[in-house]
TORMISE-764193 format. One record per residue (C-alpha): z, x, y. Coordinates in steps of 0.1 Angstrom, whole numbers. Layout:
TORMISE-764193
Z;X;Y
...
END
This chain:
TORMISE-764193
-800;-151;199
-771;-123;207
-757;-154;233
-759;-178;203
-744;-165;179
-714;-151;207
-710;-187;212
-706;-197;177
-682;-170;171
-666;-182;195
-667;-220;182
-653;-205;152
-622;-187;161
-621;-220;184
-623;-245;164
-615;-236;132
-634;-224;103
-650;-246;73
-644;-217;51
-638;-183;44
-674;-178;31
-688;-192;62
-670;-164;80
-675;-139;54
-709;-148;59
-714;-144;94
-734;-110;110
-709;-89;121
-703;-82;158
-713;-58;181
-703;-50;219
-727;-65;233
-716;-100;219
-680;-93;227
-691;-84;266
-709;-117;266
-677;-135;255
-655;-121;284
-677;-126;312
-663;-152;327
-631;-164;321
-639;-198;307
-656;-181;280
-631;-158;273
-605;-182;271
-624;-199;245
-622;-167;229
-580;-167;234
-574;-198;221
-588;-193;186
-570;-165;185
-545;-191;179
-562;-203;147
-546;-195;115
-510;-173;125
-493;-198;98
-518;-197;66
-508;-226;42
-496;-194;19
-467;-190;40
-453;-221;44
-457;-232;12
-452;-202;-9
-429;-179;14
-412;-210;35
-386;-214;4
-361;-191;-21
-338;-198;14
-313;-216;-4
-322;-246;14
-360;-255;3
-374;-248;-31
-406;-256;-50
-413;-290;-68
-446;-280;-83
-460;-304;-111
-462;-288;-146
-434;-265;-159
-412;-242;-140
-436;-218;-146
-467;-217;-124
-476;-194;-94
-460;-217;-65
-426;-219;-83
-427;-180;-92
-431;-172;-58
-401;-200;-47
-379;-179;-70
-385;-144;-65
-404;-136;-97
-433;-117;-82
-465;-99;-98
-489;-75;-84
-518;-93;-101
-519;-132;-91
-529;-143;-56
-494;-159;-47
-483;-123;-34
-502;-141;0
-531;-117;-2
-543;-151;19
-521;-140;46
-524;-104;48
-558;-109;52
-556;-137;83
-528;-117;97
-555;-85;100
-581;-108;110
-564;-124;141
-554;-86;154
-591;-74;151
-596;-104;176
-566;-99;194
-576;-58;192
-607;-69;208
-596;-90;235
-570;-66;243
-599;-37;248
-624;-66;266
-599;-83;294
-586;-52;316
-623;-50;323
-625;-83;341
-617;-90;374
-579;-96;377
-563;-125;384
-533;-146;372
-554;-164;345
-570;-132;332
-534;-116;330
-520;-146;312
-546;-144;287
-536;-105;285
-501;-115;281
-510;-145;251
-534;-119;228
-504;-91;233
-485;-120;220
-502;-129;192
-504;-101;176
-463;-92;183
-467;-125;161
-489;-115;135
-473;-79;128
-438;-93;125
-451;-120;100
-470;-89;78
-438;-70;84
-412;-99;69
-435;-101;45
-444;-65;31
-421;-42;54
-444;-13;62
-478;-24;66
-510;-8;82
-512;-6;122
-543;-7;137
-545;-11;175
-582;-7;187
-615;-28;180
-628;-13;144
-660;-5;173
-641;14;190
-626;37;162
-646;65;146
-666;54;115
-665;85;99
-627;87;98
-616;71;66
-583;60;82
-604;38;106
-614;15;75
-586;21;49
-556;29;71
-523;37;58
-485;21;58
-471;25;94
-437;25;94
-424;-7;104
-403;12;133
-432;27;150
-449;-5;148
-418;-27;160
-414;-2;189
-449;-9;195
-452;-47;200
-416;-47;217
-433;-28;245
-465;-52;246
-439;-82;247
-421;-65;279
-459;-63;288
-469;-100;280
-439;-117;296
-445;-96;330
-485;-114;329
-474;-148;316
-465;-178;333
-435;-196;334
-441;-232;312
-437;-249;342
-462;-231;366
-487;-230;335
-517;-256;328
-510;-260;288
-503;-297;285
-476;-286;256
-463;-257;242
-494;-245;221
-499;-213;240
-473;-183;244
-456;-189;280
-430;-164;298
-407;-181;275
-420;-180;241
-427;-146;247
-391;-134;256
-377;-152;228
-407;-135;202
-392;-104;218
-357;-116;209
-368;-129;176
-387;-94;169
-360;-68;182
-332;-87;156
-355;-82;133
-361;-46;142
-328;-41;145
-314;-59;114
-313;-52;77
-349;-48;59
-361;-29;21
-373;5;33
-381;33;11
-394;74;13
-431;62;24
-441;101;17
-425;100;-21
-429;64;-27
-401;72;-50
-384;36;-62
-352;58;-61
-350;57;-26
-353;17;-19
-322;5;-3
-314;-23;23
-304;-6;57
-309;-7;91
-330;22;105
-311;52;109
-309;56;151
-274;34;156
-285;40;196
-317;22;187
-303;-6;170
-278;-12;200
-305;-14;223
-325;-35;200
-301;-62;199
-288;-55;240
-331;-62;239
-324;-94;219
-298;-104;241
-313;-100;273
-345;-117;264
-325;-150;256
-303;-151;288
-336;-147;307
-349;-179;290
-310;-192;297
-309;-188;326
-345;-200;340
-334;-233;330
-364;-249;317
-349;-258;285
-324;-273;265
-318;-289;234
-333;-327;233
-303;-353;234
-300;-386;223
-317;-414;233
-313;-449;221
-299;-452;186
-316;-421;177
-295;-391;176
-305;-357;194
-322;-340;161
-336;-375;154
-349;-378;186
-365;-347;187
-383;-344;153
-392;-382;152
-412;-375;189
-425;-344;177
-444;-360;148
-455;-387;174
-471;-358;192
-450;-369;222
-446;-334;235
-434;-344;274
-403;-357;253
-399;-320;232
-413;-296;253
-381;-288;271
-367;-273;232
-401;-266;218
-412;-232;232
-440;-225;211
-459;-244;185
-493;-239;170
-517;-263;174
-523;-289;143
-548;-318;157
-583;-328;151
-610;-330;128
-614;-294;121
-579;-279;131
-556;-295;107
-543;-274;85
-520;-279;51
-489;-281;72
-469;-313;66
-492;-315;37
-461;-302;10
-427;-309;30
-418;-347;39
-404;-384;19
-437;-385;-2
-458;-416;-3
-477;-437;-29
-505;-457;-17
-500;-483;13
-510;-477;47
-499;-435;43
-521;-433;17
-504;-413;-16
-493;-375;-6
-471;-359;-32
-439;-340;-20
-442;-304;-30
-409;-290;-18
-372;-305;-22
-343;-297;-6
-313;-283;-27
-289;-308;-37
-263;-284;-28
-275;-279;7
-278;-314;16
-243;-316;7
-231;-290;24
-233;-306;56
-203;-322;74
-200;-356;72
-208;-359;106
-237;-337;111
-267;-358;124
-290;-332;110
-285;-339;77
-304;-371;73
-334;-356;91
-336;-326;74
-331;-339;38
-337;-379;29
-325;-392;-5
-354;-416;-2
-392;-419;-8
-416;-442;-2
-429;-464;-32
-448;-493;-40
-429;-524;-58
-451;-535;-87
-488;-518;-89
-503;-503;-54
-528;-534;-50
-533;-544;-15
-508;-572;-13
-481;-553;-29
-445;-544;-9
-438;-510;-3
-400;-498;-3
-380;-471;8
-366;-466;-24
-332;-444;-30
-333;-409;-51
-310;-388;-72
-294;-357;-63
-327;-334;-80
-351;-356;-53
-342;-351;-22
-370;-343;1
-371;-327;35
-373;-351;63
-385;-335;91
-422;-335;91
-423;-374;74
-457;-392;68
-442;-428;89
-427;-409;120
-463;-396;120
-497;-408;143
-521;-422;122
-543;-397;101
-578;-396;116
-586;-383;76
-571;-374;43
-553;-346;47
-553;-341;86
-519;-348;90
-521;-343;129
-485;-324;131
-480;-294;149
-465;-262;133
-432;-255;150
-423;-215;156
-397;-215;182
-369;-231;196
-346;-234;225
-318;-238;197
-328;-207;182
-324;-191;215
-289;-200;216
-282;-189;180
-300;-155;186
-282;-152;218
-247;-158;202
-257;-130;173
-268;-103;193
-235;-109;217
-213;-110;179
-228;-77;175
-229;-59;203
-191;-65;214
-174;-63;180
-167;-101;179
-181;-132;200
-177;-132;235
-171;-167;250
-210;-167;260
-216;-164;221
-191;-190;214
-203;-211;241
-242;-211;228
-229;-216;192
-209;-249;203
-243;-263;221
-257;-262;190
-227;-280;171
-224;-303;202
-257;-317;199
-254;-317;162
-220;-338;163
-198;-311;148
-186;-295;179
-149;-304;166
-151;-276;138
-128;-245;141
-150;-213;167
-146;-181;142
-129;-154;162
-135;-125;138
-169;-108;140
-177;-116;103
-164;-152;105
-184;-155;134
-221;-140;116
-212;-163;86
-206;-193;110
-238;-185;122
-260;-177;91
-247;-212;78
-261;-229;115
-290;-213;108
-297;-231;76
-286;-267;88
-307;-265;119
-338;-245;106
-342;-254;70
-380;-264;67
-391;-236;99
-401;-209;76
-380;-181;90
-344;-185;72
-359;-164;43
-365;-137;56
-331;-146;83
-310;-140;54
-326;-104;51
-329;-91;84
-293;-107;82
-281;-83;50
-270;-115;35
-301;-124;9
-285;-111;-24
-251;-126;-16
-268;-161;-2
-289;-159;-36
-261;-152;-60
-238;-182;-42
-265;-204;-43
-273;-194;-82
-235;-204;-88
-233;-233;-68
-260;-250;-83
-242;-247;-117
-209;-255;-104
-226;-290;-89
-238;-293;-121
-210;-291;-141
-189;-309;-116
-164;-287;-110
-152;-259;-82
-161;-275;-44
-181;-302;-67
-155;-312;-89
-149;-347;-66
-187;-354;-61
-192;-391;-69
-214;-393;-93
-226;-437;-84
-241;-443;-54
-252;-482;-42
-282;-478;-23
-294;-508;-2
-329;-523;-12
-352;-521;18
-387;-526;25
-409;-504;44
-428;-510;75
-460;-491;66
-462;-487;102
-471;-450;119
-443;-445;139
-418;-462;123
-384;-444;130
-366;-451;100
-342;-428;92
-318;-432;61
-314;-461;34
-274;-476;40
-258;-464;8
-220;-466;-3
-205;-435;-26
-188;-451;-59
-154;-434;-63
-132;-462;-77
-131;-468;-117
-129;-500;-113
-164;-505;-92
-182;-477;-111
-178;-495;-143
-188;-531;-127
-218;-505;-113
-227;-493;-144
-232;-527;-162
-267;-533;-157
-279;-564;-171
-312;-560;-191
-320;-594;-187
-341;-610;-156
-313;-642;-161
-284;-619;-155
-303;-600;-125
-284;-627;-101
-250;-626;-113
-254;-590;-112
-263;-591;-73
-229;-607;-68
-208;-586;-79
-228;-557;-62
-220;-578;-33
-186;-583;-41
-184;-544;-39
-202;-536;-6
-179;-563;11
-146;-544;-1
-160;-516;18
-159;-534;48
-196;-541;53
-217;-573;65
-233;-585;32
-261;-613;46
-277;-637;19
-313;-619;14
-294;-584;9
-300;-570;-21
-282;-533;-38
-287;-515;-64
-268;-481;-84
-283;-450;-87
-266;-418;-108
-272;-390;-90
-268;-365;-112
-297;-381;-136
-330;-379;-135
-348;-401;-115
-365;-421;-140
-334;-423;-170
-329;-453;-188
-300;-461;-160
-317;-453;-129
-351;-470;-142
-333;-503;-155
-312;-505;-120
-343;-509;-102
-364;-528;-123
-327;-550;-114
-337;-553;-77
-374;-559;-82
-392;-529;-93
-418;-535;-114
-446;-511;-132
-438;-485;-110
-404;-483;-113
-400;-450;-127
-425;-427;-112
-418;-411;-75
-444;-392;-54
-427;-352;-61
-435;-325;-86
-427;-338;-122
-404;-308;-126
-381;-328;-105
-381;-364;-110
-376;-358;-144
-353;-337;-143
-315;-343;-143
-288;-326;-121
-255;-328;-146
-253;-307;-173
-234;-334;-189
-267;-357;-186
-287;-332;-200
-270;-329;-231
-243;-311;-223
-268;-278;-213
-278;-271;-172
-313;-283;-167
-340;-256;-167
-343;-256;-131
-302;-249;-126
-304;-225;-157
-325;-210;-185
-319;-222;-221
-307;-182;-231
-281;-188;-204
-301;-165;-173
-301;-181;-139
-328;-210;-134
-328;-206;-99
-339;-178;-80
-347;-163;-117
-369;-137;-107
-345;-121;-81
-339;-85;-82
-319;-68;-53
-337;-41;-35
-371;-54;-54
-379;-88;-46
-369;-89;-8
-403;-78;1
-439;-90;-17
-459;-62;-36
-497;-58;-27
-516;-74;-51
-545;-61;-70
-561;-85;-92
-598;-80;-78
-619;-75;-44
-599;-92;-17
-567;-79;-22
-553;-54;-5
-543;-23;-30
-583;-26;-42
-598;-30;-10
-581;0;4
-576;28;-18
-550;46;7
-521;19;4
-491;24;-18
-475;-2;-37
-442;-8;-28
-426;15;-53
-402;-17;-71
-435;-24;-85
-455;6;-97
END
């Protein structure tokens, strides 16, 4: 019986778990079961692996992956509920959205990781044994620094709960740690892990689903900016709010050798040479090519830029990733998923025109059925406004096939080759006062493949961070770190007040916004409702001349007049210099409506829309919302501003508050009732 139910432990961590009651329900361990899981090494790699399970709850990607000033929520309902709360910094110690979720699989995977940890130094050693060291050490690096982001100082515990004493209360209600000691901590078992783990090459993984020599030295990197940077600390003896404050830690040596840590840890990946960015190929740009093969699972194609990503694949290891971020989809061979998160308007248009990242990050498209969803209907990539844009990256047609609803069979990226190069460049920026040319030269690979490498290298040390915070957000937007980034980064209240009066100054048309053309022509296409279809963006032409606008704007009412109306759309695309073939058909969109005004719906209904023409597959807070102030009446929408004249978004944001998530303590299975010896982070008492 003590074999079986090893072995479904096992299977469970494995494989996934059908629920947490199932797990809650589960006998406990004992030492005996965890000696039958590592005696042999097939076992205990069994046992590894499902380590893996669950580093990225749902929570985190959907609740805590936004309020980046790229991303935001586009929950149904009013402006109000829990996800959009979260999304804008207005936090609660009483709801689940603080991520209790989280904090609880975070402390789950290091009791595993604690136990595997104790349990493999007593086996036989060889190389596979000392990977396997190397990946648990890993994991939990991984799982502190996501409880860390999240909460700051957090509970460390670093042995098997069997191993502690059971009569110490600390053993089962363990206090904050500082988040020093503990950084200190895993930056020593990272040195440890890379030393055991194999190169990607020399390793049996098949793709990069389990920590490697490289992932590892760029988690180090990743974790020693973060220990080094900018984070909400506080008096953890006094709790006293008075002393919260964004700072470094105190020891300038320390943070020097954090980020000389940081540094050294890239140019090791650097200079092994296994990876690089993914280029073009085809028609398909470099960021194209890589996202568009990293939905088709086609990891021999990524794996060169994708150091380490979890596992997402399967009947019982899907998880709700790619579930909330991507075109959205009504009916037709996708099936109908609704788009939960949208990207700014002002960040899709603060790319350069020539960056090839925007229209895989953000599309202005989604993908809709023509008249009523029946099985012989036409489905169409049909063109948004500026409040729908939808992120791009993780789209539902670049996709395999779903083997169900909701297994979306997409991995969850962590890191990247291009993030080594951009932490590479920011921990030479501030170690040497200024970029060196190594710095510069990392940055440029990044603007290179992106087709910007023609903008001006900052020289200054400040130019140069803001050059790089700003690369950060075109090339990660949609990863789940640039949140906290801006943090670590001491940029989060400035980022949050720009993006606050950016949103209004796009609203109002006026400041960098002033020239934004408010008309667009999209061109009507079709879509192929075929999985791994590469499409891209819908051809569209910006309306800036009087004269077209107003031929733009007259849309006829009348099916007779639809025609005639065609033509002169045509007459329009062909003074601006494009091919206009005989089944081509365009239609106008303003931007700064709402998706489904009497405008917008009436110019598609021109092309061939029929019942449907006014829904879209995002959060009703969205579609139906307007951008302009001007088209609402002459007042900022609710989402760019509050009717009493306070900030719509990122309302709830407090500085040196809201940078960090309180514990919540609504009922049993949160953390501040569960363990009677945490403090509250004192912004919230």
């Amino acid at each position: 019986m003590k074999k079986l139910f090893i072995i479904l432990s096992v299977c469970a961590f494995g494989l996934g778990m059908s629920s947490c009651a199932d797990w809650l329900e589960m006998p406990s361990y004992t030492s005996t079961d965890t000696q039958i899981a590592f005696n042999s090494e097939l076992t205990a790699d069994m046992y590894v692996q499902g380590c893996y399970r669950g580093l990225v709850h749902s929570e985190s990607f959907y609740q805590y992956g936004m309020g980046d000033t790229a991303m935001h929520s586009s929950e149904d309902g009013t402006t109000n509920n829990s996800k959009y709360n979260i999304c804008n910094y207005y936090l609660d110690t009483t709801t689940p959205t603080t991520l209790s979720l989280t904090y609880q699989e975070q402390f789950r995977i290091i009791e595993a990781c604690n136990i595997a940890i104790s349990a493999l130094p007593k086996m036989a050693e060889t190389a596979k044994r000392n990977a396997m060291l190397g990946e648990v050490l890993a994991i939990r690096a991984f799982c502190y620094l996501t409880l860390i982001r999240f909460y700051g100082d957090v509970p460390a515990v670093w042995r098997p709960l069997d191993e502690m004493d059971p009569e110490d209360e600390n053993t089962l209600y363990p206090k904050r740690t500082s988040r020093d000691v503990i950084y200190d901590r895993i930056i020593a078992d990272l040195k440890t892990a890379i030393g055991y783990l194999p190169w990607y090459s020399a390793a049996d993984y098949g793709a990069p689903e389990r920590f490697s020599k490289q992932a590892a030295y760029a988690l180090l990197a990743r974790v020693a900016l973060y220990a080094g940077g900018y984070s909400l600390r506080w008096d953890l003896e006094t709790n006293d709010p008075a002393t919260l404050k964004m700072a470094r830690r105190s020891d300038e040596a320390r943070v020097r050798e954090l980020y000389q840590i940081a540094s050294d840890a890239c140019e090791a990946v650097k200079a092994q040479g296994e990876n690089s960015l993914i280029q073009a190929q085809g028609d398909m740009s470099g960021f194209h090519n890589l996202w568009y093969n990293y939905c088709q699972r086609n990891f021999t194609a990524t794996d060169k830029e994708m150091l380490f990503q979890i596992a997402e694949y399967g009947s019982v290891t899907n998880s709700d990733f790619g579930g909330y971020a991507h075109t959205g989809t009504r009916g037709g061979k996708f099936g109908s998923y609704k788009a939960m998160q949208f990207m700014l308007p002002t960040y899709y248009l603060s790319f350069d025109s020539r960056d090839t990242r925007r229209d895989v990050t953000c599309t202005s498209y989604s993908i809709y059925f023509l008249e009523d969803g029946k099985a012989d209907d036409t489905w169409v990539d049909v063109g948004t406004t500026y409040s729908c844009i939808m992120h791009g990256k993780f789209r539902h047609n670049w996709r395999v096939q779903l083997n169900a609803s909701k297994k979306y069979n997409i991995d969850i990226p962590i890191l990247r080759y291009a993030d080594v190069l951009l932490m590479y460049a920011e921990a030479q920026n501030f170690l040497n006062g200024g970029p060196t040319q190594a710095a510069k030269d990392a940055l440029q690979e990044v603007r290179d493949r992106a087709g910007i490498g023609s903008l001006a290298m900052p020289s200054s040390q400040q130019e140069f961070e803001d050059a790089l915070a700003q690369e950060r957000k075109w090339e990660f937007a949609g990863e789940f770190m640039l949140r906290t980034d801006l943090i670590r980064m001491g940029r989060l209240a400035k980022e949050v007040a720009a993006a606050q009066q950016a949103i209004k100054d796009l609203s109002d048309r006026t400041g960098d916004y002033e020239h934004i053309p408010v008309y667009r022509l999209y061109k009507y296409k079709e879509d192929a409702q075929e999985w791994g279809d590469n499409f891209l963006s819908l051809e569209y032409i910006d309306l800036t001349e009087p004269a077209e606008i107003e031929l733009a704007k007259a849309v006829p009412t009348d099916k007779s007049d639809y025609a005639a109306f065609q033509t002169t759309l045509s007459g329009i695309v062909a003074a601006h210099g494009k091919t206009v073939n005989a089944d081509d058909k365009w239609y106008p969109a303003n931007m700064f409506e709402a998706y489904n005004s009497t405008f917008n719906g009436n110019a598609r209904k021109a092309v061939g829309f029929g019942k449907g023409f006014n829904a879209l597959q995002i959060g009703k807070i969205i579609y139906t919302k307007p951008t302009g102030s001007a088209e609402n009446g002459g007042t900022y929408p609710d989402w760019v501003a509050k009717s009493d004249g306070s900030d719509g978004l990122y309302y709830g944001f407090e500085e040196n508050k809201t940078e960090l998530l309180p514990f919540a303590n609504k009922s049993s299975g949160h953390p501040m009732v569960d363990n009677p010896n945490l403090t509250q982070h004192p912004g919230y008492l």
